[in-house]
C-alpha positions in Angstrom: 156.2 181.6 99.4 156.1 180.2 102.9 153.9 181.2 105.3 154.8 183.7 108.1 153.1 183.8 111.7 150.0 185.7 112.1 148.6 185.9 115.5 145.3 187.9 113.6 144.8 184.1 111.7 144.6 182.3 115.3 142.3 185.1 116.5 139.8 185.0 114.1 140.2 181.3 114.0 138.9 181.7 117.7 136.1 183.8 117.4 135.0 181.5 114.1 134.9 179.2 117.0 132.7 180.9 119.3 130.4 181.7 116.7 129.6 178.2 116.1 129.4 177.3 119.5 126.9 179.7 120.3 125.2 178.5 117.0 125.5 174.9 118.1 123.9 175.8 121.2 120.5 177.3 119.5 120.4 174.7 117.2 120.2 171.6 119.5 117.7 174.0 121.5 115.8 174.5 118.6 115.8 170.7 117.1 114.7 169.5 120.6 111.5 171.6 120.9 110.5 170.7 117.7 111.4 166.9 118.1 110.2 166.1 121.3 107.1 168.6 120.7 106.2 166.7 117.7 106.7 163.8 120.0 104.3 165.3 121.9 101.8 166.2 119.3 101.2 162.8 117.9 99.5 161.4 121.1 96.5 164.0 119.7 97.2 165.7 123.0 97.9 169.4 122.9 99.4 169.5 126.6 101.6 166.8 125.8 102.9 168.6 122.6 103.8 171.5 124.5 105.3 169.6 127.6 107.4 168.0 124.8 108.4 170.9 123.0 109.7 172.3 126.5 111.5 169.3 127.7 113.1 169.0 124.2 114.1 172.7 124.5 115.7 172.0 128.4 117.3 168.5 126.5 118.5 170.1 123.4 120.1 173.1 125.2 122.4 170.8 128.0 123.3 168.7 124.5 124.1 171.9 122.6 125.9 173.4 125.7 128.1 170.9 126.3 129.0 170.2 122.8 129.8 174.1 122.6 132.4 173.6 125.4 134.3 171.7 123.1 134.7 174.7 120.5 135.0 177.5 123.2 138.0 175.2 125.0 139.5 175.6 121.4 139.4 178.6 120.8 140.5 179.4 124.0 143.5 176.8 123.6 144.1 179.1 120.9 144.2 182.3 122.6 145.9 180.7 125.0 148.9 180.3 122.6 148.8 183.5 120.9 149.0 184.9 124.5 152.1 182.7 125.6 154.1 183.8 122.4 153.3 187.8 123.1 154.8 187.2 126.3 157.7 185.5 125.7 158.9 188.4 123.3 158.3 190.7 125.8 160.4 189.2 128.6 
């Protein structure tokens, strides 16, 4: 059996793609507030914990964010294709 174009594959492929990117981005959020508030924490200063955990979550976001655009230009790279082959067998 050989396998047959499926536009649905390359679609879900996509959103697959967003999925994790949006994941990715609440991840390195998450990780950051609790590295940097930990940070934070060990000076024994309760201030400083939560100044950490907030500049971790501001740190961790931008990281996450801009790993994310990797995926999301995928996906759309993707979509992209799908999209050039509908309208070439329409014209």
């Amino acid at each position: 059996m050989s396998a047959q174009y499926d536009p649905t594959v390359i679609q879900e492929f996509a959103d697959r793609l967003y999925v994790k990117a949006n994941s990715i981005i609440r991840s390195y959020s998450i990780l950051g507030v609790i590295l940097l508030g930990f940070a934070g924490l060990a000076t024994r200063e309760p201030i400083l914990g939560a100044v950490g955990a907030v500049i971790g979550g501001v740190i961790g976001y931008a990281m996450g964010k801009e790993k994310a655009f990797a995926h999301k230009l995928q996906a759309q790279t993707a979509l992209c294709q799908v999209q050039i082959e509908k309208n070439s067998k329409s014209a």
